[in-house]
NUSE-241970 format. One line per field, with one value per residue (C-alpha): residue number from 1; x, y, z. Coordinates in steps of 0.05 Angstrom, whole numbers. Layout:
num <- [NUM, ...]
xx <- [X, ...]
yy <- [Y, ...]
zz <- [Z, ...]
***
This chain:
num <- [1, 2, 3, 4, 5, 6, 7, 8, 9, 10, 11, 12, 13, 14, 15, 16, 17, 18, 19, 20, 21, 22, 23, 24, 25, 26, 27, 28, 29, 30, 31, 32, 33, 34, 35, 36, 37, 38, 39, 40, 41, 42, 43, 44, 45, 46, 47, 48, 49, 50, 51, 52, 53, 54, 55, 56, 57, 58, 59, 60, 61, 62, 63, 64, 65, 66, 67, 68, 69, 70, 71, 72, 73, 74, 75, 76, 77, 78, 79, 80, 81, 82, 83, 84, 85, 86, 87, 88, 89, 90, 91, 92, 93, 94, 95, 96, 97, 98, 99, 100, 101, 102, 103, 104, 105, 106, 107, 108, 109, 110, 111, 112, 113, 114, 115, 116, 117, 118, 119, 120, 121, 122, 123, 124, 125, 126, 127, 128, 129, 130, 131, 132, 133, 134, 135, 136, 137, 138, 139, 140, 141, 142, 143, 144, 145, 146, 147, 148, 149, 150, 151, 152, 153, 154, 155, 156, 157, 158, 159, 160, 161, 162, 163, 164, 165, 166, 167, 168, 169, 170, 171, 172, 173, 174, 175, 176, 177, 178, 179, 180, 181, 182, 183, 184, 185, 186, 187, 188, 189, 190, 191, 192, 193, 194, 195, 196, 197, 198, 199, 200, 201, 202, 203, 204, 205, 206, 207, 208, 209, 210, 211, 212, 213, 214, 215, 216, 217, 218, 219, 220, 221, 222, 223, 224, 225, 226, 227, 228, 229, 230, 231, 232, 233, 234, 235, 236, 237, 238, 239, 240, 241, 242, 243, 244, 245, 246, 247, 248, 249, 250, 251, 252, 253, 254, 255, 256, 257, 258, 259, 260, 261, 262, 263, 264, 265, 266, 267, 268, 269, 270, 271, 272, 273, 274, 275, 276, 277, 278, 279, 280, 281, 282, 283, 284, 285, 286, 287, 288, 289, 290, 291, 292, 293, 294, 295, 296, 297, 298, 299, 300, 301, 302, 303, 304, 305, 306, 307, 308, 309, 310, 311, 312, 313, 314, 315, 316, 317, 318, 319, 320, 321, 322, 323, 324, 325, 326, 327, 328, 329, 330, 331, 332, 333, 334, 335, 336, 337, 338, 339, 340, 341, 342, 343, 344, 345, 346, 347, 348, 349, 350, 351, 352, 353, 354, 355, 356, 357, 358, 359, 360, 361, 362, 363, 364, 365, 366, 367, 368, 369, 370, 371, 372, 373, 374, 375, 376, 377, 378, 379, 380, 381, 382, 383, 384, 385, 386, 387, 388, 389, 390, 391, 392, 393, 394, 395, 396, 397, 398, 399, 400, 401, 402]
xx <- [65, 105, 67, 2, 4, 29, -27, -73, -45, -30, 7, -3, -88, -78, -48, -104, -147, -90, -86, -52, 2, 13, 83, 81, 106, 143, 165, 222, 293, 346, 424, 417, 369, 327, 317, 255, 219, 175, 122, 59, 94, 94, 161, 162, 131, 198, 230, 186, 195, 277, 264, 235, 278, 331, 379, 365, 292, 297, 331, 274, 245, 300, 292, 270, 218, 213, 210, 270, 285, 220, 191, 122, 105, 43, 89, 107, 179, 215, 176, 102, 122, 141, 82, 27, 64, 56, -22, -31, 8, -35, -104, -83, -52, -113, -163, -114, -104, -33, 13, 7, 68, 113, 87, 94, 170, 184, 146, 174, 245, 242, 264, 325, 383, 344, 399, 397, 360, 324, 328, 376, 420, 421, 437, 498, 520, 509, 554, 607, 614, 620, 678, 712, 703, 668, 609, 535, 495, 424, 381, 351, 414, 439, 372, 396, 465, 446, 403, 457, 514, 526, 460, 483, 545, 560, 528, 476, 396, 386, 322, 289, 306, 238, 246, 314, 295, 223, 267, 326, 274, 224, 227, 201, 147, 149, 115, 102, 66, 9, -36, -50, 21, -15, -40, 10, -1, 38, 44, 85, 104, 137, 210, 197, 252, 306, 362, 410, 470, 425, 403, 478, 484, 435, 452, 523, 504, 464, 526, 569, 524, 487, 408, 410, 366, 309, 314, 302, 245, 204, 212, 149, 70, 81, 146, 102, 48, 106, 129, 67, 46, 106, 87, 10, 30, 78, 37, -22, 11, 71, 16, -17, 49, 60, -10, -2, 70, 41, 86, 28, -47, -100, -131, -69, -82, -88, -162, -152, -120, -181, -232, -195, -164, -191, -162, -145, -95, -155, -187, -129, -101, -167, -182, -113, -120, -194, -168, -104, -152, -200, -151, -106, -152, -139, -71, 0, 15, -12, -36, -73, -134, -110, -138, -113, -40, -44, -66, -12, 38, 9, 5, 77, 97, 62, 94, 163, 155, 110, 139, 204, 236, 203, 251, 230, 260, 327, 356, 393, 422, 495, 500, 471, 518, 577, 564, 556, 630, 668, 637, 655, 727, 737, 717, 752, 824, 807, 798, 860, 894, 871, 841, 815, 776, 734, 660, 664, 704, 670, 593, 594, 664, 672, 597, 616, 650, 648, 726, 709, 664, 724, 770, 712, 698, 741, 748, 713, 652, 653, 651, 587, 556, 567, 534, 474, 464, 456, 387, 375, 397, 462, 492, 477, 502, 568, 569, 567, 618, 669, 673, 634, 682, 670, 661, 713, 695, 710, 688, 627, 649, 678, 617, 587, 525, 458]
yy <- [-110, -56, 1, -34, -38, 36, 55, 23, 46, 120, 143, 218, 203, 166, 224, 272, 262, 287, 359, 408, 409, 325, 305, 273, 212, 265, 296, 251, 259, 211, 215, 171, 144, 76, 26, 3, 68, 74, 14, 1, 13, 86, 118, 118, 50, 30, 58, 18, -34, -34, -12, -78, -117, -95, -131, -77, -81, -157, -138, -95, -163, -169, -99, -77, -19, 1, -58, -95, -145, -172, -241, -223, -246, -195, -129, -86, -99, -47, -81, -77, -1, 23, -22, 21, 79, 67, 48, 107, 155, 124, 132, 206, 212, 184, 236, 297, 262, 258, 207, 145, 108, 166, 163, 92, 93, 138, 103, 27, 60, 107, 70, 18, 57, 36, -3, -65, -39, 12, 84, 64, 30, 96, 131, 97, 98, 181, 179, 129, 172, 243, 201, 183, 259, 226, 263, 246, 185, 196, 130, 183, 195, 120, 100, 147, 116, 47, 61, 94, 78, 6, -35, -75, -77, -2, 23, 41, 33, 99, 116, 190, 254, 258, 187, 195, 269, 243, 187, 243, 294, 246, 246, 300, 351, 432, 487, 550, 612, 622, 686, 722, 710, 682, 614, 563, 501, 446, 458, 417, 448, 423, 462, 448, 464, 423, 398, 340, 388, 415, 340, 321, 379, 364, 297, 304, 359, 301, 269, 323, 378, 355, 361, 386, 335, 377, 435, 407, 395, 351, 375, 352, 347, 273, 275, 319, 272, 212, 254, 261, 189, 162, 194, 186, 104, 99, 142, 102, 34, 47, 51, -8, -52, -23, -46, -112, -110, -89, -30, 20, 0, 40, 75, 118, 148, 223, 244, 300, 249, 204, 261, 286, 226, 166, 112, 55, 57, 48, 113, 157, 141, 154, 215, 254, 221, 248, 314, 325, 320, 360, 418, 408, 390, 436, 461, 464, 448, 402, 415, 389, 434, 469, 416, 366, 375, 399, 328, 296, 334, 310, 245, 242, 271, 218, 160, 194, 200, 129, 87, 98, 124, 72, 44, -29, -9, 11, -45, -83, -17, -14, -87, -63, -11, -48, -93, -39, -13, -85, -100, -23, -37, -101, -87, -32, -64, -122, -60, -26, -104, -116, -183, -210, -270, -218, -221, -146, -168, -234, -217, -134, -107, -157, -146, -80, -86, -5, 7, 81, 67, 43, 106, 157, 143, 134, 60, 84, 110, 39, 4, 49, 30, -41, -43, 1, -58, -108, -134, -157, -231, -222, -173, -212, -272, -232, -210, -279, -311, -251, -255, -310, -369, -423, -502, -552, -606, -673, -754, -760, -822, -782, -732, -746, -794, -769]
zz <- [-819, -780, -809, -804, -730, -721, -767, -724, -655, -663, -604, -615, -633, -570, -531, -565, -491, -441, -409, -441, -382, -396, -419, -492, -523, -577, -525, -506, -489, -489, -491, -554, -602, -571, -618, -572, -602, -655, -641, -608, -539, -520, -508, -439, -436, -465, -404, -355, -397, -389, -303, -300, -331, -293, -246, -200, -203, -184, -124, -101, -72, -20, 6, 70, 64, 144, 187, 181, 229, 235, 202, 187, 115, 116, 116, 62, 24, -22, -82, -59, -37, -112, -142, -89, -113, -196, -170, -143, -185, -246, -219, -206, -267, -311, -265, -285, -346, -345, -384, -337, -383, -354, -282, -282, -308, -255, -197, -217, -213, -163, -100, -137, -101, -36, 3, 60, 118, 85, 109, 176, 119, 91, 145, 156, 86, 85, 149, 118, 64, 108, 144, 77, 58, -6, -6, 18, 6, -20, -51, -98, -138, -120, -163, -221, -218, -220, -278, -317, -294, -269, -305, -368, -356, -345, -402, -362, -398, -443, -399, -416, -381, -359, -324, -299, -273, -240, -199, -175, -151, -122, -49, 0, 12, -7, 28, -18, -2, -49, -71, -10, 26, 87, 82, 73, 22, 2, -72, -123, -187, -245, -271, -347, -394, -356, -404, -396, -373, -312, -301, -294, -247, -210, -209, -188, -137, -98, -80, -64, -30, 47, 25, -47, -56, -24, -67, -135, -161, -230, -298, -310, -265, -271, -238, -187, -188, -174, -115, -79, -91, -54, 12, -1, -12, 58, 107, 113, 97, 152, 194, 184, 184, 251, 275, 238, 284, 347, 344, 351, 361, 318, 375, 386, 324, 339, 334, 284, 233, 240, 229, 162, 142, 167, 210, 159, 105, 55, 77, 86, 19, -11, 24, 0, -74, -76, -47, -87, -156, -140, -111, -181, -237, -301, -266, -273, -196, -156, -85, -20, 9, 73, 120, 86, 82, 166, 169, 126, 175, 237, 212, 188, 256, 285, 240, 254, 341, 348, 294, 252, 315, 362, 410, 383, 322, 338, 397, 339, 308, 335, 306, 240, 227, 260, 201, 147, 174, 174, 94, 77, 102, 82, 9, 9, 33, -16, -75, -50, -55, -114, -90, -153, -99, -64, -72, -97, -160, -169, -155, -180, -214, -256, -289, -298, -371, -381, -349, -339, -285, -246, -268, -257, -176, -119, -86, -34, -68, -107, -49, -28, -91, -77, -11, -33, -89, -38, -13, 60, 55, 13, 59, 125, 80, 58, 135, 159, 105, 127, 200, 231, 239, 197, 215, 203, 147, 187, 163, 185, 222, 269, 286, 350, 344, 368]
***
């Protein structure tokens, strides 16, 4: 029956319609054979297939994306974020006619090393770990790690290089010179022939060196294609959360960004997705028209000054990292203690059957990884249950009567 089915869905007659500069289905790397290969599913299918069927992934719906402390139901969380991303890396992937099951993989796993309070959280991780002389924190790498290092039970998911590569080198923008040497475009190109030892390098180079992160780039156009869709999903979307918030209101949106862009989330994402295809259709890079990406600047300018950095935004941050410090140390004495009772034994260590995670990294980086895990609600719970006194259980006979 096997054979029938993979006669009738040939992957590679499939893959016959995709640009020469597409990654393939035989093109896949792994540190070990899958057993999920070999089907109707493409390759990297099985990869989103194993992202979302993650503990990690489930998590997603418990993570801030920007706005934090507020109780809007009709804002973005972590898990709308990567699912805008996947749409939109998709429908630029099927224009350029890119494999959409490896730009999905990537996108749908991009943003699991996220931690509580989104990129303030991270923040105060990066500068826990500075203090500890540990290294740097960056949710990039984080992402990787969970993914191979601490899912099912520490043996980590046997994702492809091309997945696990697209989610380290996913975040930020590149400015290249290009032909004449004067005009200055953001261009994103793919640095094919990557191998697992440069992965690992790269990988472990995240942690240990402040903003390698920025200089590495995709092995492949869809991990290019992953990058720019991130940004091209938050921009406009940030905006309108911020509207939706009050924060900002849509007239303050600077004239030159409505002119190029438009002035709804709908029309700027639409106007840099139109733009980016028709500026990298047939290539090996992918880039925005001059106008364009002047826009995208001014608009993330604009995002960084009026929103992320708003005032509103930041009165509850010396609580929010006073509580990042107490968990951090309190873990981490309970670790050095060997207090088999703590939450970090009972809810994360002891998941982790693969005993080589707990030789390889320092308590303190462990305790990192267990607070990066942690959605919203559990670590205000875990913050709450740690040092907020608790009530006395008394008969109820003796509670005062209303």
């Amino acid at each position: 029956m096997k054979k029938e089915i993979l006669a009738f869905f040939d992957i590679s007659k499939a893959e016959e319609e995709f640009s020469k500069f597409a990654c393939k289905s035989c093109q896949t790397m792994r540190r070990s054979p899958d057993p999920l290969e070999g089907g109707v599913r493409p390759n990297f299918s099985c990869d989103t297939h194993k992202i979302i069927n993650s503990l990690a992934y489930a998590r997603y719906i418990g993570k801030t994306q920007v706005f934090a402390l507020f109780g809007s139901d009709h804002i973005s969380r972590r898990i709308l974020h990567v699912q805008l991303v996947s749409k939109i890396g998709r429908l630029i992937g099927r224009h350029l006619k890119l494999n959409q099951d490896l730009i999905e993989a990537i996108a749908l796993g991009h943003d699991i090393g996220h931690v509580p309070y989104g990129h303030d959280g991270e923040e105060i991780l990066n500068k826990i770990c500075q203090e500890n002389k540990i290294g740097y924190f960056c949710h990039n790498a984080q992402s990787v790690k969970f993914l191979e290092e601490i899912e099912n039970g520490g043996k980590g998911l046997n994702l492809s290089l091309q997945v696990l590569d697209g989610i380290l080198c996913h975040h930020g923008t590149k400015l290249e010179e290009r032909e004449n040497g004067k005009m200055l475009f953001s261009v994103y190109s793919p640095e094919r022939k990557k191998t697992f030892q440069q992965f690992r390098e790269e990988y472990k180079n995240s942690f240990e060196r402040k903003d390698f992160i920025k200089t590495i780039s995709p092995m492949t156009l869809e991990g290019c294609v992953m990058k720019v869709s991130d940004f091209i999903a938050y921009l406009g979307r940030d905006m309108e959360d911020a509207i939706i918030l009050k924060i900002i209101r849509r007239e303050e949106i600077p004239l030159f960004i409505k002119k190029t862009l438009g002035n709804t989330n709908f029309k700027i994402t639409d106007s840099l997705i139109s733009d980016l295809i028709k500026n990298s259709y047939d290539k090996d890079y992918l880039f925005f028209s001059e106008n364009i990406f002047k826009a995208i600047r001014e608009l993330m300018i604009f995002n960084y000054e009026k929103i992320y950095r708003n005032p509103r935004l930041n009165i509850e941050q010396p609580k929010v990292e006073k509580s990042f410090y107490s968990l951090f140390g309190k873990y981490l004495d309970d670790l050095k203690r060997n207090n088999k009772e703590s939450n970090i034994f009972k809810h994360y260590l002891n998941d982790i059957k693969n005993r080589e995670y707990r030789k390889k990294y320092e308590d303190e980086r462990i305790v990192i990884d267990y607070l990066a895990s942690m959605t919203d609600r559990y670590f205000n719970s875990q913050y709450k249950e740690l040092f907020f006194p608790r009530n006395y259980a008394i008969p109820t006979k003796y509670q005062n009567q209303p």
